[in-house]
C-alpha positions as a Markdown table, in Angstrom:
| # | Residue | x | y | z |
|---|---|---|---|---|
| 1 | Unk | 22.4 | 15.8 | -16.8 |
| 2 | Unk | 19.2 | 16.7 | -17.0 |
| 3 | Unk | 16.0 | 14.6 | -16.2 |
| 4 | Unk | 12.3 | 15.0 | -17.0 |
| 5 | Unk | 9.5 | 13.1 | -15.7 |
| 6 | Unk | 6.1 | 12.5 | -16.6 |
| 7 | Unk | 3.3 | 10.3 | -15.7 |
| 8 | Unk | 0.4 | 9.3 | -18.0 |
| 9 | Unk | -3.1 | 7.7 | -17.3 |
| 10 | Unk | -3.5 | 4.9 | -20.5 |
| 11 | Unk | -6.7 | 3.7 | -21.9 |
| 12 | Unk | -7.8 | 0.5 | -20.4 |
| 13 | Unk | -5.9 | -2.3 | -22.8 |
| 14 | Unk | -3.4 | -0.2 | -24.3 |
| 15 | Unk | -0.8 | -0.5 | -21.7 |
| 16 | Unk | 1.5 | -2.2 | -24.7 |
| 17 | Unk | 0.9 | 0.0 | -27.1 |
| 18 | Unk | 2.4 | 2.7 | -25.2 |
| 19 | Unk | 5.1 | 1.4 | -24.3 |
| 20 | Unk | 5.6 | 0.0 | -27.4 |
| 21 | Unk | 5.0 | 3.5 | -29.4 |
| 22 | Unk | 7.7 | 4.9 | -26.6 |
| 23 | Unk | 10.3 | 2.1 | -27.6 |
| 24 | Unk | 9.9 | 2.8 | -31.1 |
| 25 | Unk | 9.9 | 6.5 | -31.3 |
| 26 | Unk | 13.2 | 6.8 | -28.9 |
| 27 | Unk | 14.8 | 3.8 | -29.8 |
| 28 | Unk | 14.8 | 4.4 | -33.4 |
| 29 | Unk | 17.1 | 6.3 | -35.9 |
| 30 | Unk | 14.8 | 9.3 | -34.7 |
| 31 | Unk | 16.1 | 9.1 | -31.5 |
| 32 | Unk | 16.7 | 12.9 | -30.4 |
| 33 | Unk | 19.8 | 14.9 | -30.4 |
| 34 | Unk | 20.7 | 14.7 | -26.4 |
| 35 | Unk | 18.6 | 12.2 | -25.3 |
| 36 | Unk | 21.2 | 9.5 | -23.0 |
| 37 | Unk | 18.2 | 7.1 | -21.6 |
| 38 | Unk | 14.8 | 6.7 | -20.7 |
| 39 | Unk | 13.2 | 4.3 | -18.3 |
| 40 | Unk | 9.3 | 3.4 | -18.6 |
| 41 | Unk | 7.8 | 2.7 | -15.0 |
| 42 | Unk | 4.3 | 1.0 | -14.7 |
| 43 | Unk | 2.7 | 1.9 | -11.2 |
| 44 | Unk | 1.6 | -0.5 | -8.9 |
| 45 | Unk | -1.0 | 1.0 | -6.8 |
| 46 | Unk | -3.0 | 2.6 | -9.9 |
| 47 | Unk | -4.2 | 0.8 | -12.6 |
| 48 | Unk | -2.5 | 1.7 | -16.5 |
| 49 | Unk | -0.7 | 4.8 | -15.0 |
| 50 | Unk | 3.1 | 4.5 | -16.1 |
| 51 | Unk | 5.9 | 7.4 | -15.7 |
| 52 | Unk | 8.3 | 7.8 | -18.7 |
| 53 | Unk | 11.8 | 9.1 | -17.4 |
| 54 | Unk | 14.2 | 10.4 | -19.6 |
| 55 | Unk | 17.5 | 11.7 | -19.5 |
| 56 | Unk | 18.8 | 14.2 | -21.3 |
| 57 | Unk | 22.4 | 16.2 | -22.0 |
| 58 | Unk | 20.3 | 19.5 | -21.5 |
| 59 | Unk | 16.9 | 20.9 | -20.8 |
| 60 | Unk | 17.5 | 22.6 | -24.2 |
| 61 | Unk | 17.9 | 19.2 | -26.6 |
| 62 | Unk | 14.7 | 18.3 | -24.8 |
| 63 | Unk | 13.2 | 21.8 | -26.1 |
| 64 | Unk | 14.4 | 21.4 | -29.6 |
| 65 | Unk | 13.0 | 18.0 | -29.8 |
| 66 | Unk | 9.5 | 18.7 | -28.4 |
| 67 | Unk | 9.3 | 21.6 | -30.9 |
| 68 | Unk | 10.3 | 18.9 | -34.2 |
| 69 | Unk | 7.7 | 18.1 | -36.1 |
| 70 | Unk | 8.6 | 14.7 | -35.7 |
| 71 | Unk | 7.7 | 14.9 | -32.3 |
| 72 | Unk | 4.3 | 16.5 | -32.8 |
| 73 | Unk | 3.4 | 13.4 | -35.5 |
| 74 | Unk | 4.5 | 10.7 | -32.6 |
| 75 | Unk | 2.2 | 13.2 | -30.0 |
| 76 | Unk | -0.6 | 12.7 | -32.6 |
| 77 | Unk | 0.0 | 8.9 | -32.5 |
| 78 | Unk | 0.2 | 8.4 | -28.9 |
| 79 | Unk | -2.5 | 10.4 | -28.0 |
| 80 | Unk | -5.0 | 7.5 | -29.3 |
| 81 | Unk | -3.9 | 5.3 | -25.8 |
| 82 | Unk | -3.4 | 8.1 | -23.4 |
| 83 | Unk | -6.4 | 9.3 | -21.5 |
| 84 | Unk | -4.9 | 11.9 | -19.2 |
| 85 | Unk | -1.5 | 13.4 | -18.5 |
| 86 | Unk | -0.9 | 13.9 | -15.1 |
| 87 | Unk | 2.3 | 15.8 | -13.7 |
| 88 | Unk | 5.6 | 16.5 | -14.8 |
| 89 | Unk | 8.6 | 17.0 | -13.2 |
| 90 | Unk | 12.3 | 18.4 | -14.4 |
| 91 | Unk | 15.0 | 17.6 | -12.0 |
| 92 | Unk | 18.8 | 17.2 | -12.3 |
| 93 | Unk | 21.0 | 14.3 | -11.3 |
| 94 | Unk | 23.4 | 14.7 | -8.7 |
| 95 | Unk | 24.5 | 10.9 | -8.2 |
């Protein structure tokens, strides 16, 4: 199984809209081809910064659905509360 991370700075006050818009888009009959889970974390030591984890049958399913069009309309849309990605991380899960 494959896992990618990523962290995300949100606009002051938007903290449920994200993770609302997250919900929706993976939870959905749009969910992607591949994807098993995702978890949303909110940090506690820095203000609206959460990490979305995701887990995924294959780095490739991932790759297929970030190049959907689908996926670039719900990029559009949540890039209205995000003001700054941070870091991303791929990683595979061994327990």
């Amino acid at each position: 199984m494959y896992t990618y991370i990523v962290s995300f700075k949100v606009k002051e006050g938007e903290g449920i809209s994200f993770v609302e818009l997250q919900k929706f888009e993976e939870l959905t009959e749009a969910k992607p081809a591949g994807l098993d889970h995702f978890h949303i974390f909110k940090d506690r030591n820095e203000e609206n910064r959460y990490f979305l984890v995701e887990y995924w049958k294959s780095k490739e399913d991932r790759v297929k659905m970030e190049n959907s069009k689908e996926y670039h309309l719900f990029r559009e849309h949540r890039q209205l509360v995000i003001e700054k990605k941070y870091e991303f991380y791929e990683c595979d899960v061994i327990v």
